[in-house]
C-alpha positions as CSV (number, residue, x, y, z in Angstrom):
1,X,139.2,109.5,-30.3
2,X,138.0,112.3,-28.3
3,X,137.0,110.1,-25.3
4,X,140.3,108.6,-25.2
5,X,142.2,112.3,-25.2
6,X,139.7,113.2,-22.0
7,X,140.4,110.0,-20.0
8,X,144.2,110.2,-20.9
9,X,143.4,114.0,-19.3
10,X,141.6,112.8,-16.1
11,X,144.2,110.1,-15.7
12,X,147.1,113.0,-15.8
13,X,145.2,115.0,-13.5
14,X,144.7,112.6,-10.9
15,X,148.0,111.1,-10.9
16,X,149.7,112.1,-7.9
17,X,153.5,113.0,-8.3
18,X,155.7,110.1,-7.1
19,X,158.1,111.2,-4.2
20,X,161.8,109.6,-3.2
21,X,164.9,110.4,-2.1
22,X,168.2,108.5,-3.0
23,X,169.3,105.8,-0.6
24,X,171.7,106.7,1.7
25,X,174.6,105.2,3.4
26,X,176.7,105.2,6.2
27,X,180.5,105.1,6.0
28,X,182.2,103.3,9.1
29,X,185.9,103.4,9.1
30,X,188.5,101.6,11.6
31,X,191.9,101.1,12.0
32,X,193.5,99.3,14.4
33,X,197.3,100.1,15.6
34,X,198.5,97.9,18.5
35,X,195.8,98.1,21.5
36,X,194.5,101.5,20.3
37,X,191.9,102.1,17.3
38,X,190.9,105.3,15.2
39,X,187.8,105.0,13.5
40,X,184.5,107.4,12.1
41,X,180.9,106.8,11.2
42,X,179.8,109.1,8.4
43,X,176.1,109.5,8.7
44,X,173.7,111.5,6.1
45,X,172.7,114.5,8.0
46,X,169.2,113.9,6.5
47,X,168.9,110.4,8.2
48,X,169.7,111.8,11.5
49,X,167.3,114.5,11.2
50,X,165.2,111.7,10.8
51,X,165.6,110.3,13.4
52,X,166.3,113.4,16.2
53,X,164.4,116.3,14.7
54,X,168.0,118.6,14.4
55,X,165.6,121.5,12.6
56,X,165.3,123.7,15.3
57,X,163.9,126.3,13.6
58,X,161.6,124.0,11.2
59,X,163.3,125.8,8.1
60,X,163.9,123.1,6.4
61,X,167.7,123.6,6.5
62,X,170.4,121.5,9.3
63,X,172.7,124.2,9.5
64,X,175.7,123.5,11.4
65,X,174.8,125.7,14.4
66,X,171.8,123.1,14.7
67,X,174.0,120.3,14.2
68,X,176.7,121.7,17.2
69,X,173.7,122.3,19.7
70,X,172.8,118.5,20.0
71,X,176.5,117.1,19.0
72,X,177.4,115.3,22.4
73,X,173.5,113.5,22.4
74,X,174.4,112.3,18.9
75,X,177.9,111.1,19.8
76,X,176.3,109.1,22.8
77,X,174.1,107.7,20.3
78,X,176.5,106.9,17.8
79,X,178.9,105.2,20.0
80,X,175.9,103.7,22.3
81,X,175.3,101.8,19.1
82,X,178.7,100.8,17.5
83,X,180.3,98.0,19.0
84,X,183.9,97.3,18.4
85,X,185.7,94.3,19.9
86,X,187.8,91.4,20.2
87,X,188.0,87.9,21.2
88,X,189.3,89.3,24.7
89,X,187.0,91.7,25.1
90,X,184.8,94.9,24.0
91,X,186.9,98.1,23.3
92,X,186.4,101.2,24.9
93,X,185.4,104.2,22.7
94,X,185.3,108.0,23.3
95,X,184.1,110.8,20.8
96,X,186.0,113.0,19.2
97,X,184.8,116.6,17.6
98,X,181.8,116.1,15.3
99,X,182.9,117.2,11.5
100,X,180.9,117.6,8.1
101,X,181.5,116.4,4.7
102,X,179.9,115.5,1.3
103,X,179.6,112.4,-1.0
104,X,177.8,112.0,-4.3
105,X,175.5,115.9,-3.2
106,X,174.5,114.9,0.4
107,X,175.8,116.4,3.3
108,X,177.1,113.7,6.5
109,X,177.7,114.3,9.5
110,X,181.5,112.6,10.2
111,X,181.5,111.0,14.3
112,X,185.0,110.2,14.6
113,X,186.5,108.5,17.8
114,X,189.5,106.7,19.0
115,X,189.4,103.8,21.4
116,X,191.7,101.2,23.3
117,X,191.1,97.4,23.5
118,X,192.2,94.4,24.5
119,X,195.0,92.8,23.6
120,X,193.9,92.1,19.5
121,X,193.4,88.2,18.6
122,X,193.1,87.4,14.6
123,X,189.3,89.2,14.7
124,X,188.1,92.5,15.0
125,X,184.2,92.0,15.3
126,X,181.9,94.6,14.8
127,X,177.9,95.3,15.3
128,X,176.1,98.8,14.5
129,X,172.3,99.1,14.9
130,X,171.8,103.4,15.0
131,X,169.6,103.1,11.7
132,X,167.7,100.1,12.9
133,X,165.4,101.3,15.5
C-alpha cells in the first residue's frame, strides 16, 4: 500500500501542468450595396501579437497605445491578405480606423474598410490567408 501512495506521489510531482488557450476566431463581415462594399475583420489581439510582436514593452499586456503605434502595418496586412471580388474583377479596398471589441472574454482588434468593385455578377468570392503563414 505504501509503495503505491509514493509512486502515485512521484507521478504527481513529475507531471508537468498542461498549458492551452481557447481557440480563437476571426469574424469577417461584408456587405455589398451597388458597386461599393463595407466590411471588417475582427481579429484576437492575442493572435496578432502572435504573429507581429505588438508588446513593446514585453509587459505582457497589448494596450491600445501599442496597438495605435503599428495600426497602418497591420491594416496593410489585413487587407494584403483579404481578397474580395467578383466575376468582373477584384475590388479595391482601403482601411478604415482600427477599433477594439470583446467576444466570449477576449479582446479583437476590429480592421474595418470600405471598398468599390466591379459591376457585381450573382458571386461575391472571397479568399483570406492572414492566419495561414
Amino acid at each position: 500500500m505504501m509503495i503505491r501512495i509514493l509512486i502515485s506521489i512521484l507521478c504527481l510531482a513529475a507531471a508537468a501542468p498542461a498549458l492551452a488557450h481557447s481557440q480563437s476566431y476571426g469574424y469577417l463581415t461584408v456587405t455589398p450595396s451597388g458597386d461599393t462594399l463595407t466590411g471588417s475583420l475582427d481579429l484576437a489581439v492575442r493572435d496578432l501579437d502572435t504573429l507581429y510582436d505588438l508588446d513593446g514593452d514585453r509587459d505582457g499586456q497589448i494596450t491600445w497605445a501599442e496597438l495605435r503605434a503599428r495600426e497602418a502595418e497591420l491594416q496593410a496586412a489585413v487587407l494584403s491578405k483579404i481578397s474580395i471580388g467578383v466575376e468582373a474583377g477584384v475590388c479595391g479596398l482601403k482601411p478604415n480606423p482600427v477599433m477594439i471589441d470583446s467576444r466570449g472574454g477576449e479582446t479583437y482588434a476590429v480592421f474595418p474598410f470600405s471598398g468599390s468593385c466591379p459591376a457585381y455578377g450573382s458571386k461575391l468570392m472571397i479568399s483570406y490567408d492572414l492566419m495561414f503563414n
